[in-house]
C-alpha positions in Angstrom: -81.3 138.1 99.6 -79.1 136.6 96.6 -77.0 134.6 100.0 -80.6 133.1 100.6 -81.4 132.1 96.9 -77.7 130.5 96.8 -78.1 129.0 99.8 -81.7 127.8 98.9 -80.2 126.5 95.2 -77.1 124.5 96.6 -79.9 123.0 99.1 -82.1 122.0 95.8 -78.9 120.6 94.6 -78.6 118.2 97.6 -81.1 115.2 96.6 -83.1 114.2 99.3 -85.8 113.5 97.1 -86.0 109.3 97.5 -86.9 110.3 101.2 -89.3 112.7 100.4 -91.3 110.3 98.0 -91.2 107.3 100.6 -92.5 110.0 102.9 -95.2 111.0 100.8 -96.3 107.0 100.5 -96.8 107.1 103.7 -98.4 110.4 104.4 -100.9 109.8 101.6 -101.9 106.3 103.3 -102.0 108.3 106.8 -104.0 111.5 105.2 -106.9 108.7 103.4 -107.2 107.1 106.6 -106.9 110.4 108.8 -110.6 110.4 110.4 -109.1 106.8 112.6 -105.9 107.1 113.2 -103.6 109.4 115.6 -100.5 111.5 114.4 -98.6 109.8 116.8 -98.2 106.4 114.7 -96.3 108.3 111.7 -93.4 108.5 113.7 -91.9 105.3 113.8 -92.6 104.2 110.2 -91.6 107.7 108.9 -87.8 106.7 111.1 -87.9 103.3 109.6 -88.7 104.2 106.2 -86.1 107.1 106.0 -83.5 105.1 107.5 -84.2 102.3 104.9 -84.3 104.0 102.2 -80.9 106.0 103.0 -79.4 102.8 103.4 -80.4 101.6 99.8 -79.3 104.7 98.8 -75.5 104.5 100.2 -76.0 101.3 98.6 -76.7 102.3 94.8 -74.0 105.0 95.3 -71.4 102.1 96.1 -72.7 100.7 92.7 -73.0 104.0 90.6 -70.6 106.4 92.3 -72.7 108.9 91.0 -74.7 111.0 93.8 -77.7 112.1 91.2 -78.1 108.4 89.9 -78.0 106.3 92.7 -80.4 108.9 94.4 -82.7 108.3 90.9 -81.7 104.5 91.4 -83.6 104.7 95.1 -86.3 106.5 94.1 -87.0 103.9 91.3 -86.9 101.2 94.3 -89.6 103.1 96.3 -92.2 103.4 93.4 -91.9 100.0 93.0 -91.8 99.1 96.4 -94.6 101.6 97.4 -96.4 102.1 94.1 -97.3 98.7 93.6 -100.0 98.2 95.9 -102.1 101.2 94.4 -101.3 100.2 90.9 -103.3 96.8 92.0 -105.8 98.6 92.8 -106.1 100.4 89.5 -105.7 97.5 87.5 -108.3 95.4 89.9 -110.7 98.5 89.3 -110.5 97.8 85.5 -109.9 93.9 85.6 -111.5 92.7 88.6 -110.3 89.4 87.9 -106.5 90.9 87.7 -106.6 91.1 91.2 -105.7 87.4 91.7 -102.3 88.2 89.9 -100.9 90.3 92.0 -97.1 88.3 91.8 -97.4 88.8 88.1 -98.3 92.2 88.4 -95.1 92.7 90.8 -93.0 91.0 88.6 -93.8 93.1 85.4 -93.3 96.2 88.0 -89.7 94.6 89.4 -89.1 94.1 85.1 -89.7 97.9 84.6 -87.9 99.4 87.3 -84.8 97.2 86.5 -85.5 98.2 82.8 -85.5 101.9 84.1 -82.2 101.7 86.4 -80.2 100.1 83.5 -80.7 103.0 81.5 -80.3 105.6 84.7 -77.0 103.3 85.8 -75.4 103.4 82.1 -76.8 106.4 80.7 -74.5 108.9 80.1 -77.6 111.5 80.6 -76.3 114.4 83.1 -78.7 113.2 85.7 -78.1 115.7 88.4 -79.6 118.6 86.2 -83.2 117.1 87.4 -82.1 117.0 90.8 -83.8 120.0 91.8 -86.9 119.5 89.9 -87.3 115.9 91.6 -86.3 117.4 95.2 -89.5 120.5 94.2 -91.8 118.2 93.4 -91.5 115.4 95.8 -91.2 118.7 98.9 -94.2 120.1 97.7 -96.3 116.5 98.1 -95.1 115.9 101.4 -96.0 119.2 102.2 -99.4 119.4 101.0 -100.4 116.0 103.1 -98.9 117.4 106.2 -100.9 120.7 105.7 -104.0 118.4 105.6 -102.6 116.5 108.1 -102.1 119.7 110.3 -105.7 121.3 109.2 -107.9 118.4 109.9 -106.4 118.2 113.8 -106.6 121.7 114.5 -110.2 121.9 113.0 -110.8 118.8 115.0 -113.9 119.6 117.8 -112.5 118.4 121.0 -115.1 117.1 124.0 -115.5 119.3 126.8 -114.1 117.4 130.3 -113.1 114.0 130.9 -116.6 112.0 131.1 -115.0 108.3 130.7 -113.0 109.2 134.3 -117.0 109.7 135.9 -116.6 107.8 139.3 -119.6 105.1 140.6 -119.7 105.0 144.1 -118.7 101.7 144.9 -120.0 100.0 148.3 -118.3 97.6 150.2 -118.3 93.7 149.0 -116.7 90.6 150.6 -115.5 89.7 147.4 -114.4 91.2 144.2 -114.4 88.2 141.5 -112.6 88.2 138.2 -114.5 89.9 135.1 -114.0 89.2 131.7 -115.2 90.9 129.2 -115.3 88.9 125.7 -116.3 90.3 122.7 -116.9 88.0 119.6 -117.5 90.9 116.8 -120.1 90.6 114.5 -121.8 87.7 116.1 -125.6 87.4 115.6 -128.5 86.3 117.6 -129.9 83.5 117.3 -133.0 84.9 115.7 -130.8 86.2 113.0 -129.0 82.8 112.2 -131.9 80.8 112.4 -134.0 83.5 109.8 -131.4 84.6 107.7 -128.5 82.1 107.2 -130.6 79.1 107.7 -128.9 77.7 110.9 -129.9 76.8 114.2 -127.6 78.1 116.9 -129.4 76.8 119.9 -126.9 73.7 120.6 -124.1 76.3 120.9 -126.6 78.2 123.7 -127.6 75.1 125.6 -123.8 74.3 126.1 -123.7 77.8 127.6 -126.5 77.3 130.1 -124.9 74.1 130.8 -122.0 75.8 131.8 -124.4 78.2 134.0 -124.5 81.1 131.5 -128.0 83.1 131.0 -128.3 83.2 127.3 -130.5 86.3 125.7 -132.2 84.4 122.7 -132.5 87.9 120.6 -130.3 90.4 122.2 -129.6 93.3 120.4 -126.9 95.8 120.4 -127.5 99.6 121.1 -125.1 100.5 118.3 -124.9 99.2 114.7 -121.1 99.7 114.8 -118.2 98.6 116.9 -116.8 101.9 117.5 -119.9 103.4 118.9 -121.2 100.1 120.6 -118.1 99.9 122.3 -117.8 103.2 123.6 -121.1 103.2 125.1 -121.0 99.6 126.3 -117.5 100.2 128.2 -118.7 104.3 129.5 -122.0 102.6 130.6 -123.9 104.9 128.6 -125.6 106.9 125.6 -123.1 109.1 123.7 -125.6 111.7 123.6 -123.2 114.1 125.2 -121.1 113.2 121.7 -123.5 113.6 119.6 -124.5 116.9 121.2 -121.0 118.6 120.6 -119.9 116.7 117.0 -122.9 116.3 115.1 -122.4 117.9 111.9 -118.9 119.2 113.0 -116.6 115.9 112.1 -116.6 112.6 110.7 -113.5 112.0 112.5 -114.1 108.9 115.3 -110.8 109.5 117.4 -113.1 111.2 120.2 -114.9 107.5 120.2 -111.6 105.5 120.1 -110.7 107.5 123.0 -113.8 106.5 125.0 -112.7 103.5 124.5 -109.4 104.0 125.4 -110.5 105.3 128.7 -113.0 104.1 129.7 -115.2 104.2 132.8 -115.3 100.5 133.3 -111.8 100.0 133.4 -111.1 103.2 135.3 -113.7 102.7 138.0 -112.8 98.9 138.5 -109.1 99.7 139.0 -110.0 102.7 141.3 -111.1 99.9 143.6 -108.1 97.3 143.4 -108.4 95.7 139.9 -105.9 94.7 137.8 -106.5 95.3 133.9 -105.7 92.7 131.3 -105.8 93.9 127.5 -105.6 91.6 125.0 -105.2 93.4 121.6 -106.8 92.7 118.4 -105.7 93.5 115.1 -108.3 96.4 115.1 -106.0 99.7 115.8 -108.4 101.0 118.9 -108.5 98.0 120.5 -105.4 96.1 119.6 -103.4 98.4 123.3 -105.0 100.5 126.1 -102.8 102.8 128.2 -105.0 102.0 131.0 -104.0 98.0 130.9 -101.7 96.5 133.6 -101.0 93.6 131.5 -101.0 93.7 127.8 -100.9 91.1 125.4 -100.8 93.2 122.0 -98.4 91.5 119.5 -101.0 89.2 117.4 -100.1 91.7 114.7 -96.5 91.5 114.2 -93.1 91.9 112.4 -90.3 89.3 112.9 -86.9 90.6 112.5 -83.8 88.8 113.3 -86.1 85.8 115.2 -87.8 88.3 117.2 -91.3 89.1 117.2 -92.5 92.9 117.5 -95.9 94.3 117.8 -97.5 96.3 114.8 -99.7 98.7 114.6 -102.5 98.9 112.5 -101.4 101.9 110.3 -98.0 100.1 109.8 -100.5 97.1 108.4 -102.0 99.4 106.0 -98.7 100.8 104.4 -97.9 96.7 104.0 -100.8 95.9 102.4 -100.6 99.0 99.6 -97.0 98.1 99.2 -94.9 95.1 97.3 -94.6 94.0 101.3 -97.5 91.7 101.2 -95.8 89.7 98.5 -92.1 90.0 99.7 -92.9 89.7 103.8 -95.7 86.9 103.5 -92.7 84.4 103.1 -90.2 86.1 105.2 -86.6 86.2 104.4 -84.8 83.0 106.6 -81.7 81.4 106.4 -82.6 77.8 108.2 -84.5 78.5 110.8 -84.1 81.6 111.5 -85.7 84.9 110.0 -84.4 87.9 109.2 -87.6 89.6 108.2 -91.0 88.3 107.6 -95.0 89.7 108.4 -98.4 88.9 108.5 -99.1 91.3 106.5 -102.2 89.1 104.4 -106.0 90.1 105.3 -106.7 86.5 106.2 -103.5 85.2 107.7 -103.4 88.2 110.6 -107.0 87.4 111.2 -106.6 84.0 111.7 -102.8 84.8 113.6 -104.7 87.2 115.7 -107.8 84.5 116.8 -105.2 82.2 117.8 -102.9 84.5 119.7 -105.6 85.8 121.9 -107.1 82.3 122.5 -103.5 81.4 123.8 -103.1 84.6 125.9 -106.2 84.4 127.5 -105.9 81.1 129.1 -102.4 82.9 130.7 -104.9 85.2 132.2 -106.8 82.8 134.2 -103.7 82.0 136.8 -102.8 85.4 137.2 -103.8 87.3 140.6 -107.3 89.3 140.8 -109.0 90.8 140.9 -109.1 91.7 137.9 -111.1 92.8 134.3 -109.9 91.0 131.2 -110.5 92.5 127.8 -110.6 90.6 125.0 -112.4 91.5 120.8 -112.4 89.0 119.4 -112.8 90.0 115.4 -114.7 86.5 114.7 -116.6 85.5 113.3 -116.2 88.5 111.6 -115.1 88.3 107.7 -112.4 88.1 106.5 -114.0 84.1 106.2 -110.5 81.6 106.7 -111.6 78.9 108.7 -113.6 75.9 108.2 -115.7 74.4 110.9 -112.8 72.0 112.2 -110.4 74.9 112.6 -108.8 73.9 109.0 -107.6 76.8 107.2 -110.7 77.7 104.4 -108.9 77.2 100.4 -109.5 80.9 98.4 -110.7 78.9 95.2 -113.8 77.7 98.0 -117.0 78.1 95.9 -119.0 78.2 98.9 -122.1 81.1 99.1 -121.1 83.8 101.7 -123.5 82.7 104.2 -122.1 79.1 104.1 -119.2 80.1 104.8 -119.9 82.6 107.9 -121.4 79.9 109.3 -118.7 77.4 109.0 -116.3 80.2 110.7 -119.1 80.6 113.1 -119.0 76.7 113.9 -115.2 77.0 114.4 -115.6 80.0 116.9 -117.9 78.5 118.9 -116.3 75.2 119.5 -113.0 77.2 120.5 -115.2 79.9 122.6 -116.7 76.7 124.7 -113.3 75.4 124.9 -112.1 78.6 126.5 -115.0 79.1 129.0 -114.4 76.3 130.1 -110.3 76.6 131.0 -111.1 80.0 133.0 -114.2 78.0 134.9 -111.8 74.9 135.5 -109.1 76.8 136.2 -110.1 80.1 138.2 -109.5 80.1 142.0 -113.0 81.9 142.7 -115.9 81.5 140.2 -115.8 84.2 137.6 -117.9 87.0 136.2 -117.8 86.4 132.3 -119.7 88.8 130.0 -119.8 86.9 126.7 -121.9 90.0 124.5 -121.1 91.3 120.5 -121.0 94.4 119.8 -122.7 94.4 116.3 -124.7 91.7 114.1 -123.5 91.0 110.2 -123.8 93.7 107.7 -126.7 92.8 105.4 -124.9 91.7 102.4 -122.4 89.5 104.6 -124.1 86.4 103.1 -127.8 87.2 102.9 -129.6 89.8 100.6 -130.1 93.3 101.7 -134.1 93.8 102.3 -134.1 97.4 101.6 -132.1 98.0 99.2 -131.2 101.4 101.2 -128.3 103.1 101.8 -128.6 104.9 104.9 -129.5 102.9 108.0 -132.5 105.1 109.0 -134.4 103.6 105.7 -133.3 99.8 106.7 -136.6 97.6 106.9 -136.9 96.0 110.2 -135.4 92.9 108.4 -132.0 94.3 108.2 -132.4 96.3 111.3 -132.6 92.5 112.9 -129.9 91.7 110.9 -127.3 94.6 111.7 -128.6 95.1 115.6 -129.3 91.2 116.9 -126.1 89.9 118.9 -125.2 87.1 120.8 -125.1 88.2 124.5 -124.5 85.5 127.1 -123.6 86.6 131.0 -122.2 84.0 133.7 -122.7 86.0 136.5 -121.9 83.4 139.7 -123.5 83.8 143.5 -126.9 85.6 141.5 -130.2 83.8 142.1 -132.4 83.4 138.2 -134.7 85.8 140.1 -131.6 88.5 140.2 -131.0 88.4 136.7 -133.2 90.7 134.5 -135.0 88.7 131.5 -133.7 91.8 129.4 -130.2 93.4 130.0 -129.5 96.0 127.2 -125.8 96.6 126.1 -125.6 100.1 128.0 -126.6 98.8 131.0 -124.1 95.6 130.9 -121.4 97.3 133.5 -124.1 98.9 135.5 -125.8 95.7 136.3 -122.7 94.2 137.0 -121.6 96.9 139.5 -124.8 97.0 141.2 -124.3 93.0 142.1 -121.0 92.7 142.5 -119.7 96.0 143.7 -122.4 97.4 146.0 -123.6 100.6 143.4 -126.7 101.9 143.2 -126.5 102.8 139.6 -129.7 103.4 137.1 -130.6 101.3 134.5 -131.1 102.7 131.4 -133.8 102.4 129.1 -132.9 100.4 125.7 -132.1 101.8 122.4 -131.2 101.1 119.2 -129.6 104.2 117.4 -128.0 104.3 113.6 -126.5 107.4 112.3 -126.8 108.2 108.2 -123.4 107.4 107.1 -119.7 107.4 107.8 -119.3 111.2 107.3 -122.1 111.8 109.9 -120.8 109.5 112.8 -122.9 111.4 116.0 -126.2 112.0 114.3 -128.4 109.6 115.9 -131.1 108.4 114.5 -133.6 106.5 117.3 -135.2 103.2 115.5 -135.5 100.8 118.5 -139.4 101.0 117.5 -138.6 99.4 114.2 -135.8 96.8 115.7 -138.4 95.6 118.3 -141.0 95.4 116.1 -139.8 92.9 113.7 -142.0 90.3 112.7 -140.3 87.7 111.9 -139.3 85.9 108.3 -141.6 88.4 105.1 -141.1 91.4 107.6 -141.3 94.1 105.2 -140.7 97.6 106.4 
């Protein structure tokens, strides 16, 4: 016993604690955010982070030749490094105008911690007496995230079977022509534009009908939320089965980012000779797909040494509570060429991500079918950067919220046009393109919230319009008008377009439109299709 207890003292002697505290930075960004993301994305950044932090270490210790202070000396460097973003939170909670100073915030932070080393680095304090104390506390908050980390997967319910791998009995076609599958998030109808932000949409419609689309004037989504709509939209159904098995066990949503993972569109179409084309968004469960033949993933991205590297979206999270989104926005180059640099700003990776996928998916058309393209497409979805010309918005812009959603709204469809109408020119056989949102605007997102409520299942049929009504548009080529149902809802968007194209004899289902309470009760359904179809128009009440 006393060989374990010296043993386990010359071990607390040994400080690994500037490790342990970058760690913890991490963990506590991965534990807050647990319920979306999976355990596998720690790995990396917990490598990277060690590694970088040992190096600044060695570093400090070239400096101080003392082991205690130049491990004190790294620690400093990672509170400022890592601290700084939650310290701007704290100061924007009590100032909310203070959050506009964020590089005078870091500089008072870089002041302090420079302030701090001097006296560590000259000090004649013996500094290796706190070592174990530092290394105690910094193990024991690493090890309380990971035993949240560990509890919250074990306790996680799991769904019984595979059902996204459900086969369609596919019949034999002369043809199989290209599908793609666009996804403009948070797009509304046109209803909702023209009654709530005061603009008609209908010249942006008529240029899809020109270009042989059937446009659904006031579609709505079955789902007030991407996760969920896409999950049902891509599995072809109702996540009843979900809701059956998770209500009121979890508020986690990795069991829906799954389904959308792998889902039964993609798995049935490649079952019967398609190729799958992702194109990732910044939006973690839809930014890869380990069903996709062809990826194009890297609109969120690190360069190092003039090379460009994908990002996930966790990695984008530890940026943006870090001194990163002040120190990576500009890069570090010499000439032309950069030695580090990231998008690591809200509105420059939304506007980075836009532009990549626009560019990657006219590479797309060329490439042999047939095959399913997959594109989200987070606009025009806030963050709001662009004005109607494409111009990059000014922050100081003192224009009202639902000006400017409608400017980016401008901008996305001028660009969405321009890319119909390279994969019409340019396709070998005519296309299938499936042009539908997955959600309408938040109310709030430039108009008044009716209600006032804060659970969905009290929402007036006002903001049940507003949250539920999507743009859906479907160019679906060899179909007579006759052919095409006058209403198509989101759940039944693959299962039409197997019945026509690939010989199936599959249902349709009837429409819905389901909300749940709030994010802590993700699978308790709440049916209010009644009150979404029965909006009145402009003084509904509820």
């Amino acid at each position: 016993m006393s060989k374990l207890r010296a043993a386990l003292g010359r071990l607390l002697r040994v400080p690994f604690f500037p490790v342990l505290f970058g760690w913890w930075f991490l963990l506590v960004t991965f534990t807050a955010n647990i319920n979306q993301l999976e355990a596998r994305v720690l790995v990396v950044p917990l490598l990277v982070v060690g590694l970088v932090i040992a190096l600044f270490w060695g570093l400090a210790w070239l400096l101080t030749r003392g082991t205690a202070r130049s491990a004190i000396l790294a620690t400093l460097g990672v509170f400022a490094f890592f601290g700084y973003g939650h310290l701007l939170r704290v100061v924007s909670w009590v100032s909310p105008a203070a959050s506009s100073k964020g590089s005078v915030i870091a500089s008072i932070v870089l002041l302090v911690c420079l302030l701090l080393a001097g006296l560590v680095a000259f000090g004649r304090r013996n500094w290796a007496k706190g070592v174990p104390h530092l290394n105690f506390v910094a193990g024991v908050l690493v090890l309380m995230n990971l035993v949240a980390i560990g509890g919250s997967y074990i306790n996680q319910p799991r769904i019984s079977g595979d059902r996204a791998a459900e086969e369609v009995a596919v019949g034999e076609t002369a043809e199989k022509p290209d599908i793609y599958y666009i996804v403009p998030d948070r797009y509304a109808s046109n209803t909702t534009w023209q009654e709530f932000f005061n603009y008609d949409n209908t010249g942006f419609e008529q240029s899809l009908e020109e270009r042989g689309f059937k446009v659904y004037d006031d579609a709505h989504s079955n789902y007030p939320y991407t996760t969920q709509s896409l999950a049902s939209t891509l599995n072809m159904r109702y996540l009843e089965p979900e809701a059956k098995e998770l209500q009121g066990q979890t508020e986690e949503l990795l069991p829906l980012y799954n389904l959308i993972g792998e889902n039964a569109a993609v798995k049935n179409l490649k079952a019967v000779g398609y190729r799958y084309v992702h194109i990732g968004s910044w939006w973690w469960p839809t930014s890869h797909s380990a069903l996709a033949d062809v990826s194009f993933n890297k609109a969120i991205a690190f360069t190092l040494f003039n090379q460009r590297f994908a990002a996930a979206e966790y990695t984008q999270l530890i940026l943006r509570n870090s001194m990163g989104q002040i120190l990576l926005r500009r890069g570090i180059s010499v000439g032309n060429f950069t030695v580090l640099a990231a998008n690591v700003v809200d509105s420059d990776v939304h506007a980075n991500a836009f532009t990549y996928q626009l560019d990657s998916l006219q590479k797309t058309v060329t490439m042999p079918g047939p095959k399913i393209v997959f594109v989200h497409l987070l606009m025009p979805h806030p963050p709001f950067v662009f004005n109607a010309d494409g111009s990059r918005l000014k922050p100081d812009s003192d224009a009202s919220k639902a000006q400017l959603y409608v400017e980016q709204l401008k901008f996305t469809n001028r660009k969405l046009v321009e890319m119909i109408d390279q994969i019409q020119a340019r396709s070998k056989t005519k296309p299938v393109i499936l042009l539908q949102a997955d959600e309408g605007p938040y109310p709030g997102e430039g108009i008044p919230q009716a209600s006032g409520a804060d659970k969905m299942q009290d929402y007036t049929p006002a903001d049940l319009q507003t949250k539920f009504g999507i743009l859906r548009a479907l160019s679906l080529p060899h179909l007579e008008p006759a052919d095409i149902p006058e209403e198509l809802s989101s759940v039944n968007l693959f299962r039409f377009v197997f019945n026509k194209y690939l010989g199936t004899n599959l249902e349709l289902l009837p429409e819905k439109q389901l909300v749940f309470p709030n994010a802590s009760d993700p699978y308790n359904f709440i049916d209010r299709t009644d009150a979404v179809k029965g909006y009145g128009g402009p003084g509904e009440g509820g």
